[in-house]
C-alpha positions in Angstrom: 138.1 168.1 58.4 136.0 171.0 56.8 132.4 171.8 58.5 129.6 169.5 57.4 127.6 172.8 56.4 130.3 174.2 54.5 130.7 171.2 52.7 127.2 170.8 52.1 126.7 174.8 50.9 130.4 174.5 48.5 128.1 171.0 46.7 125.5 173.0 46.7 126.9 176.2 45.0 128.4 173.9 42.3 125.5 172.2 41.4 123.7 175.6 41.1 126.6 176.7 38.5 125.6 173.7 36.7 122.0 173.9 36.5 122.8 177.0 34.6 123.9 174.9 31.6 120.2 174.2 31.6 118.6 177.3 29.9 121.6 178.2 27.3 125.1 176.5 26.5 127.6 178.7 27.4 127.6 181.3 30.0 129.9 184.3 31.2 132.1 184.2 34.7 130.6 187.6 35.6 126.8 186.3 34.1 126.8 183.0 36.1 127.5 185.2 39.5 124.5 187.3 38.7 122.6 184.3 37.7 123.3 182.2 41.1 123.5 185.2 43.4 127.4 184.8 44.1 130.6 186.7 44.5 132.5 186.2 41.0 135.7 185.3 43.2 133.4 182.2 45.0 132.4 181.9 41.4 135.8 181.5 39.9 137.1 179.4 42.4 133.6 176.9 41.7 134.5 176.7 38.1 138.0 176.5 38.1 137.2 173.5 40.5 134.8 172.0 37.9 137.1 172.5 35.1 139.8 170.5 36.7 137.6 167.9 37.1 136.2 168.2 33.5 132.7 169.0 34.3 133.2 172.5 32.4 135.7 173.9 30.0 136.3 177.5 29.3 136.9 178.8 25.6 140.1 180.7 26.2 139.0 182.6 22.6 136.1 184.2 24.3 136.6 183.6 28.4 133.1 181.7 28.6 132.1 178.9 30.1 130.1 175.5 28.5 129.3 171.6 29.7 132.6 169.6 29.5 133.6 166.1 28.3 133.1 164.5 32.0 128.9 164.8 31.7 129.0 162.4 28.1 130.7 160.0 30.7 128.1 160.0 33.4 125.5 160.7 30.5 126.7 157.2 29.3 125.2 155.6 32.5 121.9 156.8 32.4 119.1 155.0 30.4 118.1 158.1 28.0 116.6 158.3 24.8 117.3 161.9 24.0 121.2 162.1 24.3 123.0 163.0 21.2 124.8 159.8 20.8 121.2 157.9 21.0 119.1 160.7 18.6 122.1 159.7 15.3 121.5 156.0 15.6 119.1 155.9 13.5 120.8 158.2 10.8 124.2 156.3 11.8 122.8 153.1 10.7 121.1 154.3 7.6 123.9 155.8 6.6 125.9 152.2 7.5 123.3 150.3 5.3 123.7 153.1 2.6 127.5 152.9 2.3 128.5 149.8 3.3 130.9 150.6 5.8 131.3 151.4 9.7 130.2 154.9 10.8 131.4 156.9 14.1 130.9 159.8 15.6 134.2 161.7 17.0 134.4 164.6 19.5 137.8 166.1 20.5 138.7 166.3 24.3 142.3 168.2 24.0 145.2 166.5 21.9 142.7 163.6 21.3 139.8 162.5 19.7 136.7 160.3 21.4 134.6 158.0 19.4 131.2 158.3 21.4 129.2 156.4 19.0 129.7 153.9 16.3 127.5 151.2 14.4 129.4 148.7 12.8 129.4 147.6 9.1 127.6 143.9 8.3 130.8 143.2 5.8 132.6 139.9 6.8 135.8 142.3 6.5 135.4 145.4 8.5 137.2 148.2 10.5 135.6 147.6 14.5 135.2 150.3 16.0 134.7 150.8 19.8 132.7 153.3 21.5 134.8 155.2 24.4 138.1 154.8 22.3 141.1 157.6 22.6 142.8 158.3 19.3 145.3 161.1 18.7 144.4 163.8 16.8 147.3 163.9 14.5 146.3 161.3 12.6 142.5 160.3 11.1 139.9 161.9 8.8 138.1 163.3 11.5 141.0 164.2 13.4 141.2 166.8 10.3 137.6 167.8 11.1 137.6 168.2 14.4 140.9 170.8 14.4 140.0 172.3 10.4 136.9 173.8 12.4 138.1 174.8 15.5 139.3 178.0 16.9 142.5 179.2 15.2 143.6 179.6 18.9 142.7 176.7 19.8 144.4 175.0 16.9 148.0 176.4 18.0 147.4 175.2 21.4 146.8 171.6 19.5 149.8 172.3 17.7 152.1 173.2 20.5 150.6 170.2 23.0 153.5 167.7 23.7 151.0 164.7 22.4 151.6 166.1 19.0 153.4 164.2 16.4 156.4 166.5 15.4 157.5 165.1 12.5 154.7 166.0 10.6 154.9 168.9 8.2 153.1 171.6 9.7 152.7 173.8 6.7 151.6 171.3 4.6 149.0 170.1 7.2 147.4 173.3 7.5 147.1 173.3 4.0 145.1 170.0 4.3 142.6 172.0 6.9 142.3 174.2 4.6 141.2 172.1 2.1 138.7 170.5 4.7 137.0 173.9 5.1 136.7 174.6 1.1 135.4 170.8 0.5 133.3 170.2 3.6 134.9 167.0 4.4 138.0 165.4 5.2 140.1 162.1 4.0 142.8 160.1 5.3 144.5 157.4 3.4 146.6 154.7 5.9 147.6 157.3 8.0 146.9 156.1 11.4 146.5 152.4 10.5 147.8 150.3 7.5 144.9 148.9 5.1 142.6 152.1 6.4 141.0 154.6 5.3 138.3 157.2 6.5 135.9 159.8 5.6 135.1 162.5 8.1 132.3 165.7 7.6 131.3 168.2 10.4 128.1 168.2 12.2 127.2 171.4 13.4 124.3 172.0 15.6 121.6 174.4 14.6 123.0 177.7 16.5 126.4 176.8 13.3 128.6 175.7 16.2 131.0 172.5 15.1 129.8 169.8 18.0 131.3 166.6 16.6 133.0 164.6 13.3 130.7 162.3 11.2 132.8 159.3 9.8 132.8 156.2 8.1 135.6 153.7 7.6 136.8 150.9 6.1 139.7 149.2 4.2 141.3 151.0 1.7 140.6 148.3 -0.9 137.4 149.1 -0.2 137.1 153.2 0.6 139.3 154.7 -2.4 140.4 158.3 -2.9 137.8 158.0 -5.6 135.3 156.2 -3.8 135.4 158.3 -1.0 135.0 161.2 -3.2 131.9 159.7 -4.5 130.4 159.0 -1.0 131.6 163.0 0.3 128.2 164.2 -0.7 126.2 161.6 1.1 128.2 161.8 4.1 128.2 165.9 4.3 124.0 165.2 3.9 124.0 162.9 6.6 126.0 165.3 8.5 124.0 168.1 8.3 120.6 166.2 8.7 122.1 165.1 12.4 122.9 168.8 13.1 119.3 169.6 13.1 118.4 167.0 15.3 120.3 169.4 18.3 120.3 172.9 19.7 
């Protein structure tokens, strides 16, 4: 059994690494040692502890460090009117009552997608959508979002992860992400679900940084390729009125 102390000092250490995450978003191996008065090798050990655990993630791209998926789920707990999830409700449902249809919000956690917030539509027929919900990201408007934006390194390690689906075409779905980037938005016609369809734009946060996938859905009787075409603009103005509401 490890010394009381120690144990004590190692929780105490961690939590300073995250209290970092308070003053800017991501942070530097060699910065956070500076910044908590630590050895970098204590300090890589801290954070490859809190990685594992999903309390940070490292951008392999750029080696630094940011808040991981595992603080939305303790985030989820706490009564808050400030969160992210909370601050787009109101934009959510405006944009529900404007189109018709059920809108979510998406953020990707590896080789799958998280719907962290959603306000269902008010028609009798309607795609339900729960909040918390796992989908793969090789399938889904948003899922086309969500990778279109991302790192081109971190889009081959999407590519390569064994969840991938590899009978799709990869050339011709990188053609389709590139398509999302020229258009702003993304469509998907029955791809994951029969009788759906989906429209997805990026929210980006004020600093430019992709932080989650703005969609609405519905049946495809309902959301055609021309339809949804005709609803792209509100959706990519809905979009980027929620990334100012965030640092």
């Amino acid at each position: 059994m490890e010394d009381g102390k120690s144990t004590v000092r190692a929780v105490d250490r961690a939590l300073d690494i995250l209290l970092c995450f308070t003053t800017k978003t991501d942070w530097a191996m060699t910065e956070i040692a500076e910044h908590v008065g630590l050895h970098k090798s204590t300090v890589h050990r801290m954070l490859a502890t809190l990685e594992e655990k999903g309390f940070i993630e490292r951008d392999r791209s750029t080696d630094r460090y940011h808040l991981g998926l595992k603080m939305w789920e303790l985030s989820a707990n706490l009564s808050r009117s400030d969160d992210q999830a909370t601050i787009w409700l109101p934009e959510m449902e405006r944009l529900r009552d404007q189109l018709g249809e059920t809108v979510s919000i998406y953020v990707r956690d590896g080789s799958e997608r998280i719907r962290m917030q959603a306000v269902q539509s008010n028609q009798p027929v309607r795609r339900v959508a729960p909040v918390g919900a796992r989908l793969p990201l090789y399938a889904g408007a948003s899922s086309k979002v969500l990778i279109a934006y991302s790192d081109p390194l971190v889009q081959e390690s999407i590519f390569g992860d064994p969840a991938w689906l590899y009978s799709i075409d990869l050339d011709h779905y990188k053609q389709q992400l590139e398509e999302v980037c020229l258009q702003g938005y993304a469509t998907s016609f029955e791809e994951r679900e029969t009788g759906a369809a989906a429209l997805s734009a990026p929210i980006f946060n004020r600093t430019g940084k992709l932080t989650a996938a703005l969609s609405v859905s519905g049946p495809a009787s309902r959301l055609t390729m021309e339809t949804m075409r005709e609803y792209a603009p509100v959706m990519m103005e809905s979009a980027k009125r929620m990334g100012t509401m965030i640092l």
